[in-house]
ROSE-4610 file (N, C-alpha, C; in Angstrom, 1 decimal, always signed):
// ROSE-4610
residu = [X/X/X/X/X/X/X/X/X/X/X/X/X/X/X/X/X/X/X/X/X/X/X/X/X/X/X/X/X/X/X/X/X/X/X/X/X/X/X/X/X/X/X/X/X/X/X/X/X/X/X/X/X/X/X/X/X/X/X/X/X/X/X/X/X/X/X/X/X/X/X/X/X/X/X/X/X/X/X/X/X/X/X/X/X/X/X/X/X/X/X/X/X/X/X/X/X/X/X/X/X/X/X/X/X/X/X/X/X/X/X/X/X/X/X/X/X/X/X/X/X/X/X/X/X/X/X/X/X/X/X/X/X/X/X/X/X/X/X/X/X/X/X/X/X/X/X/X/X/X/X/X/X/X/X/X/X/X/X/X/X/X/X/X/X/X/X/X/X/X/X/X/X/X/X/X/X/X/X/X/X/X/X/X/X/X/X/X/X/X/X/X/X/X/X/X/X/X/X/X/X/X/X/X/X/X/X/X/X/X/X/X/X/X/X/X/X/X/X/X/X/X/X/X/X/X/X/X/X/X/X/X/X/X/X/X/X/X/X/X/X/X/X/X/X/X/X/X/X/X/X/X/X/X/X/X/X/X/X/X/X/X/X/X/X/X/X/X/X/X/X/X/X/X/X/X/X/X/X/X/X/X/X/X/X/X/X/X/X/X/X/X/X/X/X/X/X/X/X/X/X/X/X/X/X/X/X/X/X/X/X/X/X/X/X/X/X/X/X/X/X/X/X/X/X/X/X/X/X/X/X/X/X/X/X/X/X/X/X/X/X/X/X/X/X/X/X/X/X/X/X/X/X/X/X/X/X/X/X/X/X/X/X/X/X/X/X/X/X]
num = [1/1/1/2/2/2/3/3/3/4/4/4/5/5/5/6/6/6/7/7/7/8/8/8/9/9/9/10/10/10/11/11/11/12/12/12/13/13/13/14/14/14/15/15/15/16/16/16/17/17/17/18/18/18/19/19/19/20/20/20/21/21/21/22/22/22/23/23/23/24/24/24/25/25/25/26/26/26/27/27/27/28/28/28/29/29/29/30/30/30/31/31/31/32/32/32/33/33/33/34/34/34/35/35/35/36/36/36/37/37/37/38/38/38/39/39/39/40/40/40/41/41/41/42/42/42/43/43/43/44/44/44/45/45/45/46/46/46/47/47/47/48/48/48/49/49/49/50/50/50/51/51/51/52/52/52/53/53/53/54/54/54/55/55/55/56/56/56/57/57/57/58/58/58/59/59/59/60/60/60/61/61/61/62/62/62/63/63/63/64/64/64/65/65/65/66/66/66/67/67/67/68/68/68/69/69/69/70/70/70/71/71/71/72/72/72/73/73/73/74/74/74/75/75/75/76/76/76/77/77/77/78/78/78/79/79/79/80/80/80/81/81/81/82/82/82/83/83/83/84/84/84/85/85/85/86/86/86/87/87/87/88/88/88/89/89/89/90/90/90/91/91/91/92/92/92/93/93/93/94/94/94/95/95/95/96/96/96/97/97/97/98/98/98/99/99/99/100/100/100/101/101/101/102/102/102/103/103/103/104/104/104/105/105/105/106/106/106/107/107/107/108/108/108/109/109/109/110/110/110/111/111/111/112/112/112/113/113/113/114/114/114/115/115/115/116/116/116/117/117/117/118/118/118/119/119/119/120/120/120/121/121/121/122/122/122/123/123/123]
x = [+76.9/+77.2/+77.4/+76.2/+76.7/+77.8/+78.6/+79.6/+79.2/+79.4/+78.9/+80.3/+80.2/+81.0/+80.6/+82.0/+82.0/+82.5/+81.7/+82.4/+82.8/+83.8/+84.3/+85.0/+83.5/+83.9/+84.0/+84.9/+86.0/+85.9/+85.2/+84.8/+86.0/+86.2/+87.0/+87.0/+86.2/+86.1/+86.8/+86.8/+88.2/+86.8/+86.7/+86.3/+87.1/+87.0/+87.5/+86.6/+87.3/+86.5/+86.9/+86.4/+86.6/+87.3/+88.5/+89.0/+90.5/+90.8/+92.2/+92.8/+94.3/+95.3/+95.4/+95.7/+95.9/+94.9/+95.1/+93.9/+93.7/+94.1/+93.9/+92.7/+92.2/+90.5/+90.5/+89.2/+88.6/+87.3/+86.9/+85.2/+84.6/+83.4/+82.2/+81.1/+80.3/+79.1/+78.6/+77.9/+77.3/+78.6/+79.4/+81.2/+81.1/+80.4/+81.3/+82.8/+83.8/+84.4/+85.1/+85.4/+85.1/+86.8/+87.0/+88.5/+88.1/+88.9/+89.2/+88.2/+87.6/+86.2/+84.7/+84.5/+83.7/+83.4/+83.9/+83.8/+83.6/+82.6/+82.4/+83.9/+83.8/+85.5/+84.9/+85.4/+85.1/+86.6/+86.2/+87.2/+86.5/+87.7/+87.2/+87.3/+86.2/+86.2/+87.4/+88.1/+89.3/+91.0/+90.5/+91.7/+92.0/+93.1/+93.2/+94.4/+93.6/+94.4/+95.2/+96.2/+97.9/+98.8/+97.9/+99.0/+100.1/+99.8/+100.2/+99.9/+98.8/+98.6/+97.1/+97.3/+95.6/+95.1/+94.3/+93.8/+93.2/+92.6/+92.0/+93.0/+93.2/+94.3/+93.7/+94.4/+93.8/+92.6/+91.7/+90.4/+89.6/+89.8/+89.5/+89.5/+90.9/+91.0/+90.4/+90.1/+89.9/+88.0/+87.2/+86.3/+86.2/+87.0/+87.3/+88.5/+88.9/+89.9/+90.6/+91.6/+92.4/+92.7/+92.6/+92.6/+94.1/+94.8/+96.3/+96.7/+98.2/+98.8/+99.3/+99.3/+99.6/+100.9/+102.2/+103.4/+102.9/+103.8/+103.9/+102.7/+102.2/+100.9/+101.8/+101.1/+102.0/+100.6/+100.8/+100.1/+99.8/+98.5/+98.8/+96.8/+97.7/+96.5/+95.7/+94.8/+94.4/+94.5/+95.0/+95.5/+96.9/+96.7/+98.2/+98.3/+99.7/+99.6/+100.5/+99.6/+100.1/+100.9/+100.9/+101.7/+101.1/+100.4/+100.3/+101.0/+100.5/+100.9/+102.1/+101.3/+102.1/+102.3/+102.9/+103.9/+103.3/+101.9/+101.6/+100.8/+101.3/+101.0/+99.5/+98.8/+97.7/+96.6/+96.1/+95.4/+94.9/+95.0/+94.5/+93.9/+92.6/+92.1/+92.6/+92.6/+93.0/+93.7/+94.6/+95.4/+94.5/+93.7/+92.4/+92.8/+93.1/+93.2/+91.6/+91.7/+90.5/+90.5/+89.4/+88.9/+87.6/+87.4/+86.2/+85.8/+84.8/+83.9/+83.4/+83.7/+84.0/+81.9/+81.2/+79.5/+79.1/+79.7/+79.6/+80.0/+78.9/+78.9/+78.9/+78.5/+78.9/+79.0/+79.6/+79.8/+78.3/+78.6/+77.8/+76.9/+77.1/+76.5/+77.7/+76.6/+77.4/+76.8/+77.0/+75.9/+77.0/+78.1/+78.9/+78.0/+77.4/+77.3/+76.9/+75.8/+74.8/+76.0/+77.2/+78.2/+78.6/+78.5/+79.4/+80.7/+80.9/+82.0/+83.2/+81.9/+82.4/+82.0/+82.6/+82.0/+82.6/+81.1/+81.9/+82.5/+83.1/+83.5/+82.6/+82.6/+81.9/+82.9/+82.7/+83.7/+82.8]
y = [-148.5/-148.3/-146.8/-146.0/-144.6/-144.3/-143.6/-143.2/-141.9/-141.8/-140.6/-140.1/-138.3/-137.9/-137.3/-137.2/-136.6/-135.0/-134.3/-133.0/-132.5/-132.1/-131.5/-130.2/-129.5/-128.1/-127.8/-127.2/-126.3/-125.1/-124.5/-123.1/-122.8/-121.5/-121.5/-120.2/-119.8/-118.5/-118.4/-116.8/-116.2/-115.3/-115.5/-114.6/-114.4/-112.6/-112.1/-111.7/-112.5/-112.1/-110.9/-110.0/-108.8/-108.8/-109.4/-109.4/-108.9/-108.3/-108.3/-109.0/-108.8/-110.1/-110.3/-109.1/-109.2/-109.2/-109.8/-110.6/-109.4/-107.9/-106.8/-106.9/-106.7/-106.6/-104.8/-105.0/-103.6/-103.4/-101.8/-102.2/-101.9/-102.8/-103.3/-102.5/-102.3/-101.9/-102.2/-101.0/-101.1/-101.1/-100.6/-100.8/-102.2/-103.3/-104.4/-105.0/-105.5/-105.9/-107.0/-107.1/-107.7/-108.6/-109.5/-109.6/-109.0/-109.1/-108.5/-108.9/-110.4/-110.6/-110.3/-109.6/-108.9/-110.2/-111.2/-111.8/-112.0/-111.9/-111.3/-112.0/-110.8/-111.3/-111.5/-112.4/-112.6/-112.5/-112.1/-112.6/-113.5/-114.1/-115.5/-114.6/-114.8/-114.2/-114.9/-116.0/-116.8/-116.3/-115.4/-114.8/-113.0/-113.5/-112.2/-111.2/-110.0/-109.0/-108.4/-108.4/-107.9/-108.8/-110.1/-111.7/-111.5/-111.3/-111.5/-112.9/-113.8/-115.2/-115.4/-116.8/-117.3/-118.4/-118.7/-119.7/-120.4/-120.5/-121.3/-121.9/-123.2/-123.7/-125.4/-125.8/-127.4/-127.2/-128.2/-128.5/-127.0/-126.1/-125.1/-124.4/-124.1/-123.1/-123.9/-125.5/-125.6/-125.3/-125.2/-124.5/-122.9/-122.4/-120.9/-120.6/-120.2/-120.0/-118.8/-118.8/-117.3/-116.5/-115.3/-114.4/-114.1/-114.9/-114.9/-113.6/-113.5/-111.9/-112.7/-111.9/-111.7/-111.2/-112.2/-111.4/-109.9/-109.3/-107.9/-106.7/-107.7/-106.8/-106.2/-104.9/-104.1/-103.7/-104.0/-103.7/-102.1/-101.6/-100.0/-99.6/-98.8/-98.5/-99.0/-100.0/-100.2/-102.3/-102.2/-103.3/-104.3/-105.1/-105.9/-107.1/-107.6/-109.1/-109.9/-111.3/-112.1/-113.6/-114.4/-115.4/-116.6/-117.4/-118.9/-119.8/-121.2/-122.0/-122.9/-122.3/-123.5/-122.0/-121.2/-120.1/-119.6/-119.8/-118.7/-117.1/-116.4/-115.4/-114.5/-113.6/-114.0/-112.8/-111.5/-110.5/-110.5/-109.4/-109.0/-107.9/-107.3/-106.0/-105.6/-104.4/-104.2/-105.2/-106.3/-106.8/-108.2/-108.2/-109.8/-110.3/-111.5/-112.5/-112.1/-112.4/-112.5/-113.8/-114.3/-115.1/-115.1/-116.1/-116.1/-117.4/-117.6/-118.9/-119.8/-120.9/-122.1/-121.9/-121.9/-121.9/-120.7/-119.3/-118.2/-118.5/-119.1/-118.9/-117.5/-116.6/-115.6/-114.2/-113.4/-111.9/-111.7/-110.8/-110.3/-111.3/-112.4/-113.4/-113.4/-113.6/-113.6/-114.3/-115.6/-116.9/-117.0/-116.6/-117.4/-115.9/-115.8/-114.4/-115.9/-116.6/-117.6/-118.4/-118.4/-119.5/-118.6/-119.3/-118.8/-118.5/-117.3/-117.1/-116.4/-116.4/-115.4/-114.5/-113.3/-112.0/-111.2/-110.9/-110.1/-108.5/-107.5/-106.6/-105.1/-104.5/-102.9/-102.2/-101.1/-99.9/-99.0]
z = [-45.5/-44.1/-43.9/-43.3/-42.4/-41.4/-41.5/-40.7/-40.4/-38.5/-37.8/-38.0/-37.5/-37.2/-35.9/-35.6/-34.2/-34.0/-33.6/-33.6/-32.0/-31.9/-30.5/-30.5/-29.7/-29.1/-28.1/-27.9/-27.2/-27.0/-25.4/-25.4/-23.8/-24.3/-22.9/-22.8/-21.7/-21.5/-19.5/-19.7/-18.7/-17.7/-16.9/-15.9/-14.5/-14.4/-14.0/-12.3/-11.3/-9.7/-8.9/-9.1/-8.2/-6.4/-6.5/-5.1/-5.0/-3.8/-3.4/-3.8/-3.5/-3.9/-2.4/-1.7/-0.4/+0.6/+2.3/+2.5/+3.7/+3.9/+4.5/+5.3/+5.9/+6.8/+6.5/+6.1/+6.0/+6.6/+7.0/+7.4/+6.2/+6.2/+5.1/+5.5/+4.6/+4.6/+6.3/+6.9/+8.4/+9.0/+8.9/+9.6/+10.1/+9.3/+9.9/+9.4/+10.3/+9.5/+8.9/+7.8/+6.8/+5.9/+4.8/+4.7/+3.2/+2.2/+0.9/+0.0/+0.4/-0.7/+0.0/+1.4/+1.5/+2.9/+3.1/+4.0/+5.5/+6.7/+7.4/+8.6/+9.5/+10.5/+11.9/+12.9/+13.8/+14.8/+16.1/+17.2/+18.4/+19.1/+19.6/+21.4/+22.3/+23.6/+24.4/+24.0/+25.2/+24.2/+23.4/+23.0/+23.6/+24.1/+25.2/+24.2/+24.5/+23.3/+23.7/+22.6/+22.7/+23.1/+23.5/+23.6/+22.7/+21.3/+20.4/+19.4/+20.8/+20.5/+19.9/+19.2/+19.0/+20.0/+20.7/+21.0/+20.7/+19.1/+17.9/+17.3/+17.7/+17.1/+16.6/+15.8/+15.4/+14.6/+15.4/+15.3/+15.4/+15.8/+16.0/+14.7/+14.3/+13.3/+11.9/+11.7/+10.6/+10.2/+11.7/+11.5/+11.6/+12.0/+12.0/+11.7/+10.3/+10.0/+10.0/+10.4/+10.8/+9.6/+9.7/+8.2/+8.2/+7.6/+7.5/+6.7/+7.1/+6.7/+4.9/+4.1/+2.6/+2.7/+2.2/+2.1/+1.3/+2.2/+1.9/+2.5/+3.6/+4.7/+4.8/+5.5/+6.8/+7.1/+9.1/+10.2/+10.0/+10.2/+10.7/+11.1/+12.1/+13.0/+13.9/+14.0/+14.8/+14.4/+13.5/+13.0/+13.0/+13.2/+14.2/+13.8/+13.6/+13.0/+14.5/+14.6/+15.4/+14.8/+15.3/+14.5/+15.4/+14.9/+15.7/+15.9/+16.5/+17.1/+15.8/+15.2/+13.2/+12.7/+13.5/+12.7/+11.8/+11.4/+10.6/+10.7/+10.2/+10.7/+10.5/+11.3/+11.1/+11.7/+10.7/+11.4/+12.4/+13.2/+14.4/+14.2/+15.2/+15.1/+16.7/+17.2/+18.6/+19.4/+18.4/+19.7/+19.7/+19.0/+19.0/+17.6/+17.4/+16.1/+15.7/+14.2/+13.3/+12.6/+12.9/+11.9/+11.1/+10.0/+9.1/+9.8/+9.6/+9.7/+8.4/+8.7/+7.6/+7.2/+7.9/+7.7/+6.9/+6.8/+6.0/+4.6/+4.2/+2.3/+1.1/+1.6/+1.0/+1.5/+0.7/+1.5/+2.2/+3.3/+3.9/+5.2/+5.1/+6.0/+7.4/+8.5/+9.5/+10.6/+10.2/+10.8/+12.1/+12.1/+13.1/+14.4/+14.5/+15.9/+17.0/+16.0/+16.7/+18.0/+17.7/+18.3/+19.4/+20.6/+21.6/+22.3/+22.2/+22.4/+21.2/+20.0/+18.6/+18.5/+18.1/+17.9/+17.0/+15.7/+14.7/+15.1/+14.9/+14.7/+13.9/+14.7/+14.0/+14.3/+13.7/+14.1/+15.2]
């Protein structure tokens, strides 16, 4: 009678993703702008700036998600944090909420322009 053995390997490797911790909006290549993994940012045209408010809320924000503040943001320049409907708090550029779009698979894509009433950001 042959008896198998069984061998079990075990590889466990570490990679390291080149991102912020914090979720800051910066301008990207072409001054668009962009969140900390290079992600393109949008504002919504029924959001009225310096509200302090979003009008993407619900059903809304879980296809356009708001680029939330990172304990320990601080606002400066032309940059401003607002706070939503569910208290979370949540970048602004000029007084406009930012959001990313749930359809943007990787840096640099900026499929949401196609939707009405979104618009990415240049400097």
């Amino acid at each position: 009678m042959k008896r198998g053995w069984m061998i079990v390997l075990s590889v466990s490797c570490s990679i390291s993703v080149g991102h912020a911790t914090a979720a800051e909006p910066v301008f990207g290549k072409e001054g668009l702008l962009v969140d900390a993994r290079g992600m393109t940012l949008y504002t919504y045209d029924p959001d009225i700036a310096g509200s302090g408010r979003s009008s993407c809320n619900g059903p809304c924000a879980a296809v356009w998600p708001p680029l939330k503040v990172e304990p320990g943001d601080k606002p400066q320049s032309d940059f401003s944090i607002v706070t939503r409907d569910d208290g979370v708090r949540q970048w602004a550029y000029k007084g406009k909420a930012l959001y990313l779009w749930g359809r943007d698979t990787k840096p640099g894509d900026a499929t949401g322009v196609a939707v009405e009433k979104w618009k990415t950001v240049k400097r």
